[in-house]
C-alpha positions as CSV (number, residue, x, y, z in Angstrom):
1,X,63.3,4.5,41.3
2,X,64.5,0.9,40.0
3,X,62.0,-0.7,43.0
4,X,59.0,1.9,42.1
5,X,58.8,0.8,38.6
6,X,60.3,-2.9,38.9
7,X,56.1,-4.1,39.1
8,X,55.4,-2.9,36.1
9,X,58.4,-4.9,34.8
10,X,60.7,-2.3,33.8
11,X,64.2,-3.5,34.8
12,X,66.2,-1.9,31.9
13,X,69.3,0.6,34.5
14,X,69.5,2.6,31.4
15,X,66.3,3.4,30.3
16,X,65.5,4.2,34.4
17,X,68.6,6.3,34.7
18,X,67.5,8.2,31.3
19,X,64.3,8.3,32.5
20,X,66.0,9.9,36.2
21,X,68.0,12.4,34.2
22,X,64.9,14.1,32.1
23,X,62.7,14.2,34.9
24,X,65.1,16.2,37.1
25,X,65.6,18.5,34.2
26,X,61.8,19.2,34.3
27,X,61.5,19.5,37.9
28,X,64.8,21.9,38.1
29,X,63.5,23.9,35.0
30,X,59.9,24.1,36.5
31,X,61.4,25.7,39.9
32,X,63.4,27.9,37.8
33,X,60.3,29.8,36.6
34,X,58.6,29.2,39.6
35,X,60.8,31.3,41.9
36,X,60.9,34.3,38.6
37,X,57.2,34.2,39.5
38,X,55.8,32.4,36.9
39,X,52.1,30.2,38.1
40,X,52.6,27.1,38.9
41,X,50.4,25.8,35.8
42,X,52.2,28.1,33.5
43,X,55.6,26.7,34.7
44,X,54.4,23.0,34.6
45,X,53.4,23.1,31.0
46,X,56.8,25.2,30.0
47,X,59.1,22.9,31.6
48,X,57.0,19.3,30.3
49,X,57.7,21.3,26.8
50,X,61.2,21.2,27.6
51,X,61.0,25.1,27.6
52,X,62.2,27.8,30.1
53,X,60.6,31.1,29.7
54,X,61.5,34.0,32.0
55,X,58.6,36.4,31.8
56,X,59.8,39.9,31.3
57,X,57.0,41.5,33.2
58,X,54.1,40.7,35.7
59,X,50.6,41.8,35.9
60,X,50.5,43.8,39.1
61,X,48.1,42.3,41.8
62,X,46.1,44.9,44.7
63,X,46.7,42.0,47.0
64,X,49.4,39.3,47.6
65,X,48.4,36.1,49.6
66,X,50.8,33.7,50.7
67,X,49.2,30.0,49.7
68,X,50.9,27.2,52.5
69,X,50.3,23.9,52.1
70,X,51.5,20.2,51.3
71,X,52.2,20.1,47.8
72,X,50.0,17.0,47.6
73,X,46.8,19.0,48.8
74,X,47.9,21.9,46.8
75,X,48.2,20.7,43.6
76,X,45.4,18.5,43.4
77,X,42.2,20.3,41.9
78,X,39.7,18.5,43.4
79,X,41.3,18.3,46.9
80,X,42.1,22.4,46.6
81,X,38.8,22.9,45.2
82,X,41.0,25.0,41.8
83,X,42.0,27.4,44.7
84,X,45.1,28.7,42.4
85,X,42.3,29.6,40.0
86,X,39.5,31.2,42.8
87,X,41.8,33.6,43.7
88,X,43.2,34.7,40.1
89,X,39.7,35.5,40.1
90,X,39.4,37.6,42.7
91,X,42.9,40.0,41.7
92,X,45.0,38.2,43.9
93,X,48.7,37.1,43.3
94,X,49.7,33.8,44.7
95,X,52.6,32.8,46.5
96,X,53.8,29.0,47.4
97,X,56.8,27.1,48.7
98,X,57.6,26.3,45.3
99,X,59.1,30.1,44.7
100,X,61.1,29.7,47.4
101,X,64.9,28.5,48.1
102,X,65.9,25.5,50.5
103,X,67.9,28.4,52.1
104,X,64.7,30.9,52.2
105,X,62.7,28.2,53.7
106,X,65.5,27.6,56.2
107,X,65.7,31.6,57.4
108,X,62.1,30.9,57.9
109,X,62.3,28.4,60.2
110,X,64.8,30.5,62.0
111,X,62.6,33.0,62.3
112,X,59.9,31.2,63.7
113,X,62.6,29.9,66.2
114,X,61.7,26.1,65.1
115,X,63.1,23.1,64.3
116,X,62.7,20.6,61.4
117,X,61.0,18.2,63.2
118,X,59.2,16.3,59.7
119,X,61.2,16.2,56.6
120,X,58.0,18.0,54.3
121,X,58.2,20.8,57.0
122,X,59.6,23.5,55.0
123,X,56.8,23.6,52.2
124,X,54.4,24.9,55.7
125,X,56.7,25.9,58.4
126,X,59.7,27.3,56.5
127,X,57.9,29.0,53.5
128,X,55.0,30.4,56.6
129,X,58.2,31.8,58.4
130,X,59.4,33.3,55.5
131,X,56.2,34.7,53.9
132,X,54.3,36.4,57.2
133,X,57.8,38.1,57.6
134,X,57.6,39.6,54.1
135,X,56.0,42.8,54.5
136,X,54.3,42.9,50.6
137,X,52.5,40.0,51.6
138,X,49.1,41.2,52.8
139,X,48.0,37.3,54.2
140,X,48.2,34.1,54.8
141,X,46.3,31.2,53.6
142,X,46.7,27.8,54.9
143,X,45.4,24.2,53.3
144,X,45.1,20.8,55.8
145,X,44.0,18.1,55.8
146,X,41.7,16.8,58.8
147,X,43.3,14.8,61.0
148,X,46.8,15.0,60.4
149,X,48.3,15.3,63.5
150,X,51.9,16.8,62.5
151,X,49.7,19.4,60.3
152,X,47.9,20.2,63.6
153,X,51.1,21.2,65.3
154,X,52.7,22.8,62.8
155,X,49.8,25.1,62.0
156,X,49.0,26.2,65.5
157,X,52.6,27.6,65.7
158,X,51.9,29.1,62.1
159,X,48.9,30.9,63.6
160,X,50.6,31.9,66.8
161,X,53.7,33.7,64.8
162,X,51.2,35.5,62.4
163,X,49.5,36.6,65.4
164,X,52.6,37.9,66.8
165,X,53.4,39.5,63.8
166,X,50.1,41.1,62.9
167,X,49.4,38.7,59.4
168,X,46.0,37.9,59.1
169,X,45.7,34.4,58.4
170,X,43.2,31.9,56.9
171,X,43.1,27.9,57.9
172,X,40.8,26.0,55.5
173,X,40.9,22.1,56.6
174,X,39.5,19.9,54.4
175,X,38.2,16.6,54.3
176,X,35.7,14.6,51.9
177,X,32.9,16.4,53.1
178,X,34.3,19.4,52.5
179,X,31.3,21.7,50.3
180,X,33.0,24.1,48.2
181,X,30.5,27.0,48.6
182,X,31.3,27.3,52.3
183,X,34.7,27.3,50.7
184,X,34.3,29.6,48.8
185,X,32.5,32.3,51.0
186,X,35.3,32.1,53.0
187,X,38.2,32.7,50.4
188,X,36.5,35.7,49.1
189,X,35.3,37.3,52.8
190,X,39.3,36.9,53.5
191,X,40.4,38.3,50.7
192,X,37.5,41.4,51.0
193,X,38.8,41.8,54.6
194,X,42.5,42.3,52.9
195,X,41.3,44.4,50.3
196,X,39.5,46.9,53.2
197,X,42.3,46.8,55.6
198,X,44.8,47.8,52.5
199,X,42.4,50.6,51.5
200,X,42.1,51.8,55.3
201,X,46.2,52.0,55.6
202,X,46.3,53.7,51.9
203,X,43.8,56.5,53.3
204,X,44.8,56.5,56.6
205,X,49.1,57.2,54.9
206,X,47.1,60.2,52.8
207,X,45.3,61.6,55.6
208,X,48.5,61.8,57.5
209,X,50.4,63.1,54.7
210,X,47.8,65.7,54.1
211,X,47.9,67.1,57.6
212,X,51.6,67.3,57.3
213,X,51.7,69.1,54.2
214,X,48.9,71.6,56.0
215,X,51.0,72.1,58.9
216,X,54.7,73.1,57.0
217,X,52.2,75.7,55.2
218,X,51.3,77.6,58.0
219,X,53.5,80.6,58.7
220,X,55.9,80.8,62.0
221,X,53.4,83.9,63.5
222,X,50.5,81.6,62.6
223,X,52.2,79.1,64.9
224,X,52.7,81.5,67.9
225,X,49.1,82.5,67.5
């Protein structure tokens, strides 16, 4: 921290350690919130107000994506094209690495039977591990970067284990061409895809239940008969 800020000619150890000391309080209070399950905007401005709020109850969402990416795409509005707010839009409840564990991350990467082969791999591969093995997530969307060769690899074996494990997934890769209304269209045909295939499996569990309930009223003779 002493090198990054030595060019703009602060050499003062005390100030920098003070300095050290409040920003790890922010970032430790802003993960706090973040893993209750507080948005990552909401958390960010609690924790810069030296605040930690614990909300007592959550809006309840129809669908639940997980949202993998570097933090660096994520984050950044006009790289992520304000997905965080697109799919608030749409009724959708968004999940990162950032309400995740070291340790959850980890167990995901176990489960995908990988390795940590870069150092920023559990913010994709870890908290995509975890997430497509959560069952009240409905599916997967995935921000890149063109042309990043480690985000290549660790995508394809993303895709592969959500194909494996029946998660419908998303890959949006962006560069500075990137338009947002083809961006768009394709966030909200995902997210209409989710929404149908949760309304099939809601009709399809009342159908069954239906025909089970008609069965256990027909009499033994009816049976026979």
């Amino acid at each position: 921290m002493a090198e990054a800020v030595k060019p703009f000619g602060i050499t003062d150890m005390e100030k920098i350690k003070k300095a050290s000391k409040t920003a790890w309080k922010v970032y430790n209070n802003y993960h706090v919130m973040t893993r209750s399950g507080f948005p990552y905007k909401k958390a960010l401005r609690y924790a810069l107000e030296n605040k930690v709020v614990i909300p007592d109850s959550e809006k309840s969402y129809p669908i639940n994506i997980a949202l993998i990416a570097h933090a660096y795409n994520l984050y950044d509005e006009r790289i992520s094209m304000k997905i965080f707010d697109k799919l608030e839009k749409l009724d959708v409840k968004v999940y990162t690495a950032d309400a995740l564990t070291v340790e959850q991350m980890q167990e995901g990467l176990n489960t995908m039977k990988s390795k940590l082969y870069w150092a920023n791999e559990y913010e994709l591969t870890g908290a995509a591990g975890h997430y497509i093995s959560d069952k009240n997530i409905d599916g997967v969307i995935t921000i890149n970067a063109f042309g990043c060769g480690p985000d290549s690899l660790m995508l394809e074996r993303i895709a592969r284990f959500a194909r494996k494990r029946n998660k419908p997934i998303l890959h949006l890769s962006i560069d500075e061409q990137t338009g947002e209304a083809g961006f768009v269209t394709r966030i909200e045909a995902f997210v209409d895809m989710l929404f149908r295939k949760k309304r099939s499996n809601i009709i399809n569990k009342i159908s069954i239940k239906d025909k089970s309930q008609k069965y256990t009223n027909i009499k033994s003779s009816e049976l026979i008969q």
